[in-house]
C-alpha positions in Angstrom: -38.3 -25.2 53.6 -41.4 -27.3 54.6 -42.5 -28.2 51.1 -39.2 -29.4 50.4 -38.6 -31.1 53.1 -41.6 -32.9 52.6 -41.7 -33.1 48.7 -37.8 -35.0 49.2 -39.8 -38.0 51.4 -42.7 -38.1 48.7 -39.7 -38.6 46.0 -37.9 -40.8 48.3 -40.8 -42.7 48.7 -41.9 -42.7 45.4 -38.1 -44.5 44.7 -39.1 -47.3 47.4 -41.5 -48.4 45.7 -40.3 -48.8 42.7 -37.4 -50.6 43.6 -40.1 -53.0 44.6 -42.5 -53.1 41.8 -45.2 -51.6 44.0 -47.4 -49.4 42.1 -49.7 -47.5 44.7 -48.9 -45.6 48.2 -50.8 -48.7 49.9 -49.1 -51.5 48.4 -49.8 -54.5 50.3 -48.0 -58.0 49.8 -50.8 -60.7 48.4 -49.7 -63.3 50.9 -47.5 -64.0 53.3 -45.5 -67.1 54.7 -46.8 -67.8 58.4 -45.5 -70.4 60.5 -44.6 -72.2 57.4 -47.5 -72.0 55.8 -48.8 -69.5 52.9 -51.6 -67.6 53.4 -53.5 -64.8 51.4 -56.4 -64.0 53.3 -55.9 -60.3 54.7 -57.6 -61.2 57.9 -55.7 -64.4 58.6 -52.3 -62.2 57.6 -53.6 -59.5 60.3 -53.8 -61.7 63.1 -50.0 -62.3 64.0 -49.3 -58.9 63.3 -51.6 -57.8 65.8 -50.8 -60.3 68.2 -46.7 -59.0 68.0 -47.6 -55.5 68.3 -50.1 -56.0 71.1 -47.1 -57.6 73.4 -44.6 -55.1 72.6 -45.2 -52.8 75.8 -45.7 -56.3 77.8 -42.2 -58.0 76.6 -41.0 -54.7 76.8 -41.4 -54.4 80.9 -40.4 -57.6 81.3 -37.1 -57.0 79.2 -36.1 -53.3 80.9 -34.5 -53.7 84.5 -36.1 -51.4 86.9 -34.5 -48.8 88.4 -34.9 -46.1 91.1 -33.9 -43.1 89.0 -36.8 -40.7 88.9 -37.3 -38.9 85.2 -36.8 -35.3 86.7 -33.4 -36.5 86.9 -33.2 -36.5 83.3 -34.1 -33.4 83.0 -31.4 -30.4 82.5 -31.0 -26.5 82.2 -34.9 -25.8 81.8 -36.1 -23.5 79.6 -37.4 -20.4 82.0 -38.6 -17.9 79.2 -40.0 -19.0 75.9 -39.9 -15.9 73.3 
């Protein structure tokens, strides 16, 4: 059950990437448009990406409203016995 499971997102993958012309698992665009400009140098490509994902959790906390809930409260029917 596994090996299927996991054989259907290899051929589902495999599909992906042919649908755009990408010829290995680590297909990687050969430049990028950046603030306007185009630019092909992997470093210079890496630098806004890491700067985006590197403020998620920030723009995240400023984005989410508090709250006073606690997480046990979340928390329902708990599993007493594990068989």
């Amino acid at each position: 059950m596994k090996m299927n499971y996991y054989n259907d997102i290899i051929q589902e993958n495999k599909y992906y990437m042919k649908e755009v012309n990408c010829k290995e698992y680590h297909c990687f665009p050969a430049e990028f448009v950046i603030e306007g400009q185009l630019v092909n140098n992997k470093s210079n490509i890496s630098e806004p990406f890491n700067d985006y994902f590197s403020q998620i959790e920030l723009t995240t906390s400023q984005n989410v409203p508090s709250t006073r809930t606690t997480r046990t409260k979340y928390l329902h029917n708990p599993i007493l016995h594990v068989y």
